[in-house]
N, C-alpha and C positions, 0 to 999 in steps of 0.2 A: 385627964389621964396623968398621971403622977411620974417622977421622975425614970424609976425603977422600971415601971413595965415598958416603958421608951424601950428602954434598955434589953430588954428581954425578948421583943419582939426583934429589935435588929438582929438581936443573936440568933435568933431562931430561923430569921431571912438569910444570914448567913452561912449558916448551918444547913439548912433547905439547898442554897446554891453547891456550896461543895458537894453536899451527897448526887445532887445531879448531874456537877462536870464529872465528879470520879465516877458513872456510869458509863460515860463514853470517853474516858482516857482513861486506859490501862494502866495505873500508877500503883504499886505495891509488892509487885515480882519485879526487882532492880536485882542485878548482880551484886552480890555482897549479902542480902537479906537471909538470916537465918532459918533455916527449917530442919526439923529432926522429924522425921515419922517413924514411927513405932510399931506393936502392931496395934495396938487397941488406942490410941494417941497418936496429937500431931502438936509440935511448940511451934510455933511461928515468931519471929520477933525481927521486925523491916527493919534493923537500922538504918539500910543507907539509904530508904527511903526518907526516915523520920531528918537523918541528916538533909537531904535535900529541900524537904519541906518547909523544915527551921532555917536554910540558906534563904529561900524565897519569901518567907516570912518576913524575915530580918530587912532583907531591902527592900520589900514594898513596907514597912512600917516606917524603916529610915528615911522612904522617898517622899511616905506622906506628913512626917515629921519635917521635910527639910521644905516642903512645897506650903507647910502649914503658915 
């Protein structure tokens, strides 16, 4: 098995695990999160969720950067 599919499989594991924790943690209606509904339409756009996300990101990247 060659470099790339390595690669693509982890992604895929990890991708697989998020979608299962965010089954059972309610993450995506935070205070701040836009929504307009209309009649025949709805925008949705979580910033303060995506804010949040990208906080969490950053220090588990940093922590596994500084443990590396």
């Amino acid at each position: 098995m060659n470099e790339i599919s390595k690669y693509i499989m982890i992604i895929g594991g990890i991708v697989f695990l998020i979608g299962l924790i965010m089954q059972f943690v309610p993450i995506g209606k935070l205070p701040g999160d836009i929504m307009i509904k209309k009649e025949h339409s709805t925008f949705y756009f979580p910033i303060t969720t995506c804010i949040v996300i990208s906080i969490v990101l950053s220090l588990l990247f940093y922590l596994i950067g500084k443990f590396r």
